[in-house]
C-alpha positions in Angstrom: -52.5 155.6 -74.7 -53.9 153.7 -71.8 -56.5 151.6 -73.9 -59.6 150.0 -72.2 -59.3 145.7 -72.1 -61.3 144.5 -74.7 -62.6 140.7 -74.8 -60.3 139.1 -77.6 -61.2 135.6 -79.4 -58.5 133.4 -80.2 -59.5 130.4 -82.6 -57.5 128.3 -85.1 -58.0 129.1 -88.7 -57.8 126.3 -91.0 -58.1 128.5 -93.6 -55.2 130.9 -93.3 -53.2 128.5 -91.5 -52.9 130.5 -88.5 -54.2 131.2 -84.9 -56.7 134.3 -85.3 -57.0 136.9 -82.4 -60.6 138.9 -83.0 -61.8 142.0 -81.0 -65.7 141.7 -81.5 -66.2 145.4 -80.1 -63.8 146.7 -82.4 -65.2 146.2 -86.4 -62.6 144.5 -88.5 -60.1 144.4 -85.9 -58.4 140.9 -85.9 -54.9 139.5 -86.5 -53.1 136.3 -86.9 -50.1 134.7 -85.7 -48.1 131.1 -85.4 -49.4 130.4 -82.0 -52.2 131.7 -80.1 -49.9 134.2 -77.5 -48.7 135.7 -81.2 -51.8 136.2 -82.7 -53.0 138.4 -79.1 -49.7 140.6 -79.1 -50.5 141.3 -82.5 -54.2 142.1 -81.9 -53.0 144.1 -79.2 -51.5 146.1 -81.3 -54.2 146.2 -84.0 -56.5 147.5 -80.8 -54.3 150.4 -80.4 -54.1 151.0 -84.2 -57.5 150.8 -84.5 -59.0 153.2 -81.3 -56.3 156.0 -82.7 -57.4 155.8 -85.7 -61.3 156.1 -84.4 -60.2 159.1 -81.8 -58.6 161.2 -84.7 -61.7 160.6 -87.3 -64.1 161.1 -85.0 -65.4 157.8 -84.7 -66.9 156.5 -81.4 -65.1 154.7 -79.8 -67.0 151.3 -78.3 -67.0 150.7 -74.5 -65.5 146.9 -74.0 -68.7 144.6 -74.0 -67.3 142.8 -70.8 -65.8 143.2 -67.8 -62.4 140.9 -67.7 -60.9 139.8 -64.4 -57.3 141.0 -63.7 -54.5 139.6 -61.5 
């Protein structure tokens, strides 16, 4: 699947003790990890998770809110 680039948060977490990567376009798509690089390749896969799952319920599926600059 060649999934759109969706603006990702990455914040520290005092609470869980862990970076947090968050996808505001995406509900309730956000994942953790021991450093901030971790916590995005494992949102990155939580992004993928998450459109499938929307494509094969018949959810919409959000456009990204922004447009990101790419090398």
């Amino acid at each position: 699947m060649n999934a759109p680039t969706y603006p990702i948060n990455v914040f520290w977490s005092a609470e869980d003790g862990a970076w947090v990567a968050d996808v505001p376009d995406l509900p309730f798509c956000s994942a953790t990890g021991d450093t901030p690089h971790d916590a995005v390749a494992e949102v990155e896969v939580a992004i993928e998770a998450w459109l499938e799952a929307a494509q094969s319920s018949g959810r919409p599926v959000p456009a990204p809110s922004a447009r990101l600059a790419r090398a």
